[in-house]
VEXLUMGU-32665 format. One record per residue (C-alpha): x, y, z. Coordinates in steps of 0.05 Angstrom, whole numbers, padded with zeros to 5 digits, always signed. Layout:
! residues N
XYZ;...
This chain:
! residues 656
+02454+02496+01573;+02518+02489+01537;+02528+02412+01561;+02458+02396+01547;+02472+02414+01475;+02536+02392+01468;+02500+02322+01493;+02439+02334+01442;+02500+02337+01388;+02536+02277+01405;+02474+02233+01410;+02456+02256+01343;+02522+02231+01308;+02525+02172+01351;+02526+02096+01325;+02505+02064+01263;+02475+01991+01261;+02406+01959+01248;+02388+01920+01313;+02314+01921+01344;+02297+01975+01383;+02293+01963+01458;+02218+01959+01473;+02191+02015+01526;+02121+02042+01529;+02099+02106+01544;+02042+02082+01591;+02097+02063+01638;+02115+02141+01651;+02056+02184+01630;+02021+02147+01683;+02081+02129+01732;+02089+02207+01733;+02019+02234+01745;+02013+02179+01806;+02086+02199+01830;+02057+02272+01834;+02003+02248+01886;+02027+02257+01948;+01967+02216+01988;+01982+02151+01955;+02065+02151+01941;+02064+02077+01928;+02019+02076+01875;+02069+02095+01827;+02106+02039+01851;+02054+01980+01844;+02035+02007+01776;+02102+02000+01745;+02116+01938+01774;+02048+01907+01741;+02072+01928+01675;+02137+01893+01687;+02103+01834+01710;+02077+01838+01643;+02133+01845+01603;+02171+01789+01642;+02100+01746+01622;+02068+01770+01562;+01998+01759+01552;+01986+01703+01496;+01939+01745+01461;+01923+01689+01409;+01894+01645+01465;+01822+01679+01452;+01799+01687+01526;+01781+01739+01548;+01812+01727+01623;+01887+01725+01595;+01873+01780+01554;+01843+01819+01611;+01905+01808+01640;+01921+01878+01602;+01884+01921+01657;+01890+01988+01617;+01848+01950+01565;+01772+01971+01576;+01725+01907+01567;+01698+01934+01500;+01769+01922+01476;+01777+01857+01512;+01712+01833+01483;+01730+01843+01422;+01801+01832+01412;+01773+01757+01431;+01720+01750+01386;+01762+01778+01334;+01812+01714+01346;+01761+01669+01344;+01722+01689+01281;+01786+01700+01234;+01847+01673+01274;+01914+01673+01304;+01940+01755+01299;+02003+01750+01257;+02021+01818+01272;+02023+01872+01325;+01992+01931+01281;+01935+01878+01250;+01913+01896+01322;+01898+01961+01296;+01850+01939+01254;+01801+01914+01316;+01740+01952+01334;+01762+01989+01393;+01832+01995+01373;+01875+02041+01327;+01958+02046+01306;+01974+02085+01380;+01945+02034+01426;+01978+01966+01381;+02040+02006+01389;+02026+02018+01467;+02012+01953+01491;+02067+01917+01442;+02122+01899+01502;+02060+01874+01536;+02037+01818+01493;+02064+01752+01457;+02044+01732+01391;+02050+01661+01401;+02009+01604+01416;+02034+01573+01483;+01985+01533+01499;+02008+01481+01548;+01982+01414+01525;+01965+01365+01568;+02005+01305+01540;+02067+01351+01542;+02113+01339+01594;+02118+01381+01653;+02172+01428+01650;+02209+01466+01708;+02221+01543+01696;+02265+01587+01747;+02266+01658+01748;+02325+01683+01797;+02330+01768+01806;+02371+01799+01855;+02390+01877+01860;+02435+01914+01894;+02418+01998+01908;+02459+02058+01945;+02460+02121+01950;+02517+02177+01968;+02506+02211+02011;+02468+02177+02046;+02400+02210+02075;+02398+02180+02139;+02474+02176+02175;+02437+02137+02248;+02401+02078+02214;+02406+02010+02251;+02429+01982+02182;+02473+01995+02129;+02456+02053+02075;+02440+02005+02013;+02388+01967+01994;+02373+01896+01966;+02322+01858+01933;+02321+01783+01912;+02265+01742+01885;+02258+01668+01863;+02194+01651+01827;+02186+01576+01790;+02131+01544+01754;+02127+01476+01740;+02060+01455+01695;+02001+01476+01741;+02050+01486+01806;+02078+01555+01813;+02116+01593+01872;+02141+01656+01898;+02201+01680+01948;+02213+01753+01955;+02265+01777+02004;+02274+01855+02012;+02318+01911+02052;+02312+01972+02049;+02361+02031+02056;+02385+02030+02133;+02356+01969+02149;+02394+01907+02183;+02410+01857+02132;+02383+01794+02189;+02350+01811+02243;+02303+01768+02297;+02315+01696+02314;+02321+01661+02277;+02354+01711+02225;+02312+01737+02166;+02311+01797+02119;+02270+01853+02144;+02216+01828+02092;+02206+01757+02073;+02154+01737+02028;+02138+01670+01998;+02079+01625+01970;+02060+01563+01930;+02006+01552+01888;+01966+01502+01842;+01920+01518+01773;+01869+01461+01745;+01813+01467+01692;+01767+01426+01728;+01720+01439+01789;+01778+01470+01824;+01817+01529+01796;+01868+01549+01843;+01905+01539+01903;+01948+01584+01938;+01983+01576+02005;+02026+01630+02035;+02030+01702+02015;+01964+01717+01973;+01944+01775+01931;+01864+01796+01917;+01828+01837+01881;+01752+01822+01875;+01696+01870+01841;+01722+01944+01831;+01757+01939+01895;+01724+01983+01943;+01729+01926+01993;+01782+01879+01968;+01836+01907+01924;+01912+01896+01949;+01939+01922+01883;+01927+01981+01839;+01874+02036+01850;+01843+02032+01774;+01823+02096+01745;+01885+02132+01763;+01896+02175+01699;+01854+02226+01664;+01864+02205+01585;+01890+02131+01608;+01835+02114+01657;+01848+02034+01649;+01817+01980+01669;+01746+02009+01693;+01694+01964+01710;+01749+01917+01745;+01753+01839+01755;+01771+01783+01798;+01834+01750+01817;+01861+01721+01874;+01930+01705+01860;+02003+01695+01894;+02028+01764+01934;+02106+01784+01901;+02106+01856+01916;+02131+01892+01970;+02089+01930+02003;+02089+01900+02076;+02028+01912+02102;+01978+01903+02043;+01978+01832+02021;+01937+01771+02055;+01982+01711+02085;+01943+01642+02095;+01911+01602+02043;+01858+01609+01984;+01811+01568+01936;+01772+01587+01873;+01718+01536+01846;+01685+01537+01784;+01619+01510+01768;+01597+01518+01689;+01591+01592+01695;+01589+01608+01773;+01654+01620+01811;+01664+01611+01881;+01726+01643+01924;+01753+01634+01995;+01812+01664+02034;+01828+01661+02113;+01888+01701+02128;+01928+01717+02199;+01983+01763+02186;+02023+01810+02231;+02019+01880+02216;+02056+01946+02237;+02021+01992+02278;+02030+02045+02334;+02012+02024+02400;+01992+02070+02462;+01958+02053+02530;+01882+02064+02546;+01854+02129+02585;+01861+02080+02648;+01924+02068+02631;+01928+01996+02635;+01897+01960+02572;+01941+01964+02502;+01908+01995+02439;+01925+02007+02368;+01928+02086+02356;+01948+02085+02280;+01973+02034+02230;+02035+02039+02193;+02045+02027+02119;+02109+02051+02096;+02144+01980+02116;+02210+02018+02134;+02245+01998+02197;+02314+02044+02187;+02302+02077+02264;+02291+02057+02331;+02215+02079+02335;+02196+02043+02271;+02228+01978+02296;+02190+01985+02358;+02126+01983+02311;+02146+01918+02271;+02096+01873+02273;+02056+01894+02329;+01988+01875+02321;+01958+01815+02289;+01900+01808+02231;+01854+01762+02218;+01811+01765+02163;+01764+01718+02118;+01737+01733+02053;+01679+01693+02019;+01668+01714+01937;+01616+01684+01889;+01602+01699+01821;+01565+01676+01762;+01558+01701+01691;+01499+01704+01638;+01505+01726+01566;+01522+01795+01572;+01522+01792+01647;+01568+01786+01709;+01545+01798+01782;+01575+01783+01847;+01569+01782+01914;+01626+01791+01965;+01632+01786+02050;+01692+01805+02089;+01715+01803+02158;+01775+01835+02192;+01794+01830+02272;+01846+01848+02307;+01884+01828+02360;+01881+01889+02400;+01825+01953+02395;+01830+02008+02351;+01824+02071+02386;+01847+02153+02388;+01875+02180+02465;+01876+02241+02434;+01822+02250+02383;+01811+02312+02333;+01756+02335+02291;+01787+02303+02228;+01788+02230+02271;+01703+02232+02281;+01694+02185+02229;+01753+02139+02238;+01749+02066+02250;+01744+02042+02329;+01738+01969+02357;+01766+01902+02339;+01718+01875+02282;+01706+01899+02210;+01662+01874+02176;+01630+01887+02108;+01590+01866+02049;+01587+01880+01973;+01542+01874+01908;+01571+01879+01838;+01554+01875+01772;+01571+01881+01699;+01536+01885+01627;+01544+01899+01558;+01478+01926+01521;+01504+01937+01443;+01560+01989+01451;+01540+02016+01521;+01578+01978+01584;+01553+01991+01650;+01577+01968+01723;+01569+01982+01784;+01592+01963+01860;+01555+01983+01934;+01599+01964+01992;+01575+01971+02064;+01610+01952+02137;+01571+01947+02210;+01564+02016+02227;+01527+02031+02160;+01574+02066+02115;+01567+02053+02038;+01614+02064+01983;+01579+02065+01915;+01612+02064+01849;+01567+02068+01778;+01600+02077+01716;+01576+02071+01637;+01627+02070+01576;+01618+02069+01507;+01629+02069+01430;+01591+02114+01390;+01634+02104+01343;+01702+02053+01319;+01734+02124+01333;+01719+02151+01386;+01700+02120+01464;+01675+02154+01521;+01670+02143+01602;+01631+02168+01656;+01638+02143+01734;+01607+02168+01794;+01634+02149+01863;+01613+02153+01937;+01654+02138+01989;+01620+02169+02059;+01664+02180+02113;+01665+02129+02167;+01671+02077+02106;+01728+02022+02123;+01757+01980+02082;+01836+01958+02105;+01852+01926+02045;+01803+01970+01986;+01824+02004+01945;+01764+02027+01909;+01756+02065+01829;+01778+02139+01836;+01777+02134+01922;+01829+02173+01964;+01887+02130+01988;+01840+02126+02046;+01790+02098+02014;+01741+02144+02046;+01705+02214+02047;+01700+02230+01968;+01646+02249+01920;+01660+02258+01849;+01640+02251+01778;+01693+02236+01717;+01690+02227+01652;+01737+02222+01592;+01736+02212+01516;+01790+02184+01461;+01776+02205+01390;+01816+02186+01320;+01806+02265+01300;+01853+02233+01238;+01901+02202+01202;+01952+02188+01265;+01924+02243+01299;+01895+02216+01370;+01867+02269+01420;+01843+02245+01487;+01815+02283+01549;+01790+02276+01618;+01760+02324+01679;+01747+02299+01746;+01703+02334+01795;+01705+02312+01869;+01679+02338+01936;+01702+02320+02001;+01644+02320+02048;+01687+02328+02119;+01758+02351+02126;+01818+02319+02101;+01896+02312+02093;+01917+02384+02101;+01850+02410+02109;+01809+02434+02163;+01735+02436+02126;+01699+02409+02070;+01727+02413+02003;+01730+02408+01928;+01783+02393+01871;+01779+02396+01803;+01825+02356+01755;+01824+02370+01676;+01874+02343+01617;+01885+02338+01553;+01931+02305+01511;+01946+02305+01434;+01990+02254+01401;+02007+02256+01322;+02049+02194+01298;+02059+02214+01230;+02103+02146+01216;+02127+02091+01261;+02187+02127+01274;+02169+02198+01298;+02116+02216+01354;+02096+02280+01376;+02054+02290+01442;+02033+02348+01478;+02002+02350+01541;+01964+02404+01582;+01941+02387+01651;+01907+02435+01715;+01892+02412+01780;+01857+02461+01829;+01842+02438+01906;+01832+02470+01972;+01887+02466+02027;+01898+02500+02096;+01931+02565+02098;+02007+02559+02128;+02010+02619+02158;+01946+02631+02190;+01945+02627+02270;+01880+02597+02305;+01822+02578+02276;+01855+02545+02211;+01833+02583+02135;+01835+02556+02071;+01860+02575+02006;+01847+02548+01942;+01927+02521+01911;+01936+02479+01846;+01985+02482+01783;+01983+02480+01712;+02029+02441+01670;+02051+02435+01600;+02089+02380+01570;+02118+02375+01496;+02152+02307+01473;+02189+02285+01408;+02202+02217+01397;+02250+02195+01338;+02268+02130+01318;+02323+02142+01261;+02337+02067+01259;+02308+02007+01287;+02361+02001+01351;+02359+02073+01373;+02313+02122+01399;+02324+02196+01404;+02271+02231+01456;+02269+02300+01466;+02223+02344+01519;+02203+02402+01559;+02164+02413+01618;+02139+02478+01637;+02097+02485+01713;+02067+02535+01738;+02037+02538+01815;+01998+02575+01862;+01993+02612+01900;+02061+02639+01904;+02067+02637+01838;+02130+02587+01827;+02147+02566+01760;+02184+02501+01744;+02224+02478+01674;+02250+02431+01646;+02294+02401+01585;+02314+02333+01570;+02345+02282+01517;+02346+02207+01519;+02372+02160+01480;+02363+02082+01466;+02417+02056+01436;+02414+01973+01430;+02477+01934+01394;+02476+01891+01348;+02529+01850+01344;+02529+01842+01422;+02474+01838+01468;+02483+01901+01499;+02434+01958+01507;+02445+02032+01529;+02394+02085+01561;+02419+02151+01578;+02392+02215+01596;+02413+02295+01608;+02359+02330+01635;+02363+02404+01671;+02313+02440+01710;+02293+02501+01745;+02242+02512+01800;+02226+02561+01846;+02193+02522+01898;+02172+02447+01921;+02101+02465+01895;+02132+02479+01820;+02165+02413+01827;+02179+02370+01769;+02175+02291+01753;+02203+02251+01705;+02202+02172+01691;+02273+02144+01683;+02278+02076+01654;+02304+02034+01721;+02319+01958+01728;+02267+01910+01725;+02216+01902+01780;+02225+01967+01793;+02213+02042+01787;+02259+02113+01786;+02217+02181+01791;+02258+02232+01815;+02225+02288+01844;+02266+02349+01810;+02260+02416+01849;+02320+02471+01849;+02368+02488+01792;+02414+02436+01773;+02412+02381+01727;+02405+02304+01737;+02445+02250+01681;+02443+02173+01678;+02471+02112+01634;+02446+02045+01644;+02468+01987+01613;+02439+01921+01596;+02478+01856+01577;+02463+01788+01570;+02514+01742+01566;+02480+01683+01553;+02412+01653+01531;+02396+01647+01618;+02424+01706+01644;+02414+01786+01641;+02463+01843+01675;+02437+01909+01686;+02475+01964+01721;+02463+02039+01724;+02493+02108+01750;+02453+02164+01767;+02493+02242+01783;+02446+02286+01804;+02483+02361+01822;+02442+02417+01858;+02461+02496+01858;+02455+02525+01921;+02454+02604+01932;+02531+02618+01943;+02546+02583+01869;+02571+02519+01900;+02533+02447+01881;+02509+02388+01922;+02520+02320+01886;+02484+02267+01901;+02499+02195+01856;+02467+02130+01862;+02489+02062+01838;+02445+02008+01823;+02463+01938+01800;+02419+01872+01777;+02432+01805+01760;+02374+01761+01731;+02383+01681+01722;+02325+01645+01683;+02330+01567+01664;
């Protein structure tokens, strides 16, 4: 406690210039956190923060007035989209950030929120301009001591390196990742572990895009073809709803997700029409038939580590081909849309040893599956909709309505049905599992202006699980509530509270036989104050208390950051001195650390110890960026001795 002050005090009395503060926004870790904290989908927290800093590296031209690069802000619902355009068109280009606060739909909170995310000028590329080549070079560098895992094939650090270029319409993609224990080359010839890479071309015409190589999609709401982010991941930030299409180049790095062949979107007038034929090889577990002759594909891997000997064995192991034909066309106040997919493999899915929670699972070689979507806006109600269903007559059914009673206040409500036996290998469908199966819920959420600065927003959301799942051994229910109260008295000082409770049912641990269950969940409070005493530094101070059950743990925790940016150099600062207490892994803790770009840090924080980082940014020139950062974080164990653990991350960006 006494360093944590002492820190608190010398942040206080630190520096004294007027710079511009380093722009951050808190949807990066309310949400980052809440997806960190569930432990069926771990990469989610992952893809969402690398969306937003897709965003921030190309910042939506809000001023254009369409409403597809505007959507481009998926945690924007469509009422806002809607009419953040038609306010453009009817009074014109936004001069500043907090005029969009004066938008139906939008207030002071949300201009601030999305500000790293958008560009205030008109760039417009003009036909009779001359075609101009832009390069974008990142590499990073990562380690960790001590490392976790001593018998890895490959050494204990990891690195990351992409090249992406545009050039007028023509734009492409090379991502090239290790991870942690990993072989740097591997294969003949040698490669990274993961190599990633595509080109595409964008025209106005008849034919809108392009892509060869490595493609991303996301068509409808996504409970058939999604390969990025679940949407509807947060109680009081539920984001983009009703969804959207895009089939665009794949630069992530999940490796098992993404779609690698070619694509092409047409446009006639108001009707859009998408294909994509993909063969890609895919890690899986592999295991001989009950005659013991014939190969067959007993799971699939998605992790995309290959740090042991078993994992390597699994790289790459089964081929997938899949098409995907989308059409679309829009009315006045009306989208719908049809979709078919097809997935087959090059060996048959099957289950030697089979349990009750396997009845449902996929079997076979073919998937296939169609879908039915739709989308309209009747005065200040929007509703959608999507049914999916594959051969052996499973459906997954999404309906939703939001609206605006008011300029003040909005409201949500979805309902979702996912039967089990529903497959979908690359959906990722509105409030589904990580499975993308066996759920039945209801949510629903409001934001209301209460008054002055004083924003209070709240969600529940009810779901049932009709046959057993993860860690349980029947059918189930869960129950998710939040609230969440911010005050922004001035633009320089925030305060936000947050309660949230999460109650679901999970198998007993210590019960022999016939597995029991036993309902577990948590409750957690979190208080934040945000001061900005000048314009290049931020003071941040909060607390996290957690309580769990059963077993009644407790977790705490107490934290200061600072943002400190320079002005007479290019240099920015972040640090952070955080300490925690928790008496279990169920009273864990997690907090979002500002990391390098393209990527994410949320350290799990269970124990008593206490966990510090600096990071610094500097840009030498106009075309280049430097970012390096140290990370100590030092455990107590019983006998009064601590385990350290530090990390070292460095990144060098080139852009010309």
């Amino acid at each position: 406690m006494n360093k944590f002050l002492l820190a608190f005090l010398l942040i206080l009395i630190c520096f004294d210039s007027s710079g511009q503060e380093e722009k951050n926004s808190d949807l990066i870790s309310s949400v980052a956190e809440e997806l960190a904290d569930d432990e069926s989908d771990p990469e989610a927290a992952s893809v969402y923060s690398e969306r937003l800093y897709d965003l921030i590296e190309k910042p939506v031209s809000i001023n254009y007035a369409d409403e597809s690069e505007i959507s481009r802000l998926f945690f924007l619902t469509d009422f806002q989209v809607k009419a953040l355009a038609d306010y453009i068109r009817s009074t014109g280009k936004i001069i500043s950030i907090y005029e969009i606060a004066t938008v139906p739909g939008f207030d002071r909170e949300l201009a601030r929120m999305i500000s790293p995310f958008v560009s205030l000028d008109y760039e417009k590329i003009i036909n009779s301009e001359p075609v101009r080549l832009r390069t974008n070079i990142l590499t990073s560098f990562s380690a960790r001591y001590p490392a976790t895992e001593t018998s890895s094939p490959g050494p204990p650090w990891k690195l990351l390196s992409r090249f992406k270029f545009t050039a007028g319409s023509i734009s492409g993609a090379l991502t090239a990742e290790k991870d942690a224990g990993e072989k740097l080359l591997s294969g003949r010839p040698p490669l990274p572990d993961f190599l990633s890479g595509s080109i595409a071309w964008t025209g106005k015409g008849i034919v809108r895009k392009l892509i060869a190589g490595d493609i991303g999609a996301r068509l409808g709401m996504g409970t058939s073809i999604n390969t990025g982010l679940r949407t509807g991941l947060s109680l009081t930030q539920p984001g983009y709803l009703s969804g959207g299409d895009e089939i665009k180049s794949y630069t992530s790095t999940d490796e098992n997700i993404f779609f690698r062949g070619a694509a092409a979107r047409f446009q006639i007038r108001k009707t859009c029409l998408s294909f994509l034929y993909s063969v890609n090889r895919i890690d899986a577990t592999l295991d001989t038939a009950k005659n013991g002759s014939d190969l067959m594909i007993e799971t699939f891997q998605r992790s995309g580590l290959h740090n042991t000997v078993s994992s390597l064995e699994k790289k790459d192991d089964v081929t997938e081909y899949c098409y995907i034909l989308n059409a679309s066309t829009d009315f006045k106040n009306f989208r719908t849309g049809f979709i078919w997919t097809g997935s087959r493999f090059s060996l048959p899915v099957s289950k030697t040893d089979p349990q009750t929670e396997d009845l449902f699972d996929f079997e076979g070689m073919v998937n296939i599956g169609a879908t039915v979507y739709y989308k309209a806006i009747v005065g200040r109600m929007l509703f959608f909709g999507e049914g999916s269903s594959n051969l052996n007559r499973k459906f997954a059914a999404v309906q939703g309505v939001s609206f605006r009673p008011s300029d003040r206040l909005s409201m949500s409500l979805v309902y979702r049905n996912y039967d089990p036996g529903y497959t979908s290998f690359h959906g990722k469908g509105l409030f589904s599992s990580s499975s993308g199966e066996n759920i039945r819920g209801i949510f629903g959420n409001f934001t209301f202006e209460a008054a002055r600065h004083l924003f209070i927003s709240s969600g529940c959301d009810l779901r049932f699980y009709p046959w057993l799942k993860y860690r349980c051994g029947a059918p189930s229910a869960a129950v998710t509530r939040e609230v969440r109260i911010k005050y922004l008295p001035s633009d320089k000082l925030t305060f936000e509270a947050v309660i949230n409770y999460r109650r679901s049912v999970l198998n007993r641990q210590d019960i022999y036989g016939i597995e029991k269950q036993e309902n577990t969940g948590s409750r957690l409070i979190k208080g934040s104050i945000r001061y900005s005493p000048q314009e290049n530094l931020t003071l941040v101070t909060r607390m996290d208390y957690k309580m769990a059950w059963p077993g009644g743990g407790h977790g705490m925790l107490l934290l200061q950051d600072m943002t400190y940016r320079l002005e007479k150099i290019p240099l920015s600062l972040w640090f952070r001195y955080c300490i925690f207490k928790t008496d279990s892994w169920d009273s864990r803790l997690y907090t979002y650390e500002n990391d390098l770009l393209n990527s994410f840090s949320i350290p799990a924080l269970s124990g008593e110890g206490n966990r510090t980082y600096l990071m610094v940014d500097w840009r030498p020139g106009k075309f280049c960026d430097l970012r390096i950062k140290f990370a100590i974080t030092e455990l107590l164990k019983d006998d009064g001795s601590t385990i350290k653990t530090e990390e070292f991350k460095f990144q060098a960006r080139i852009w010309f």
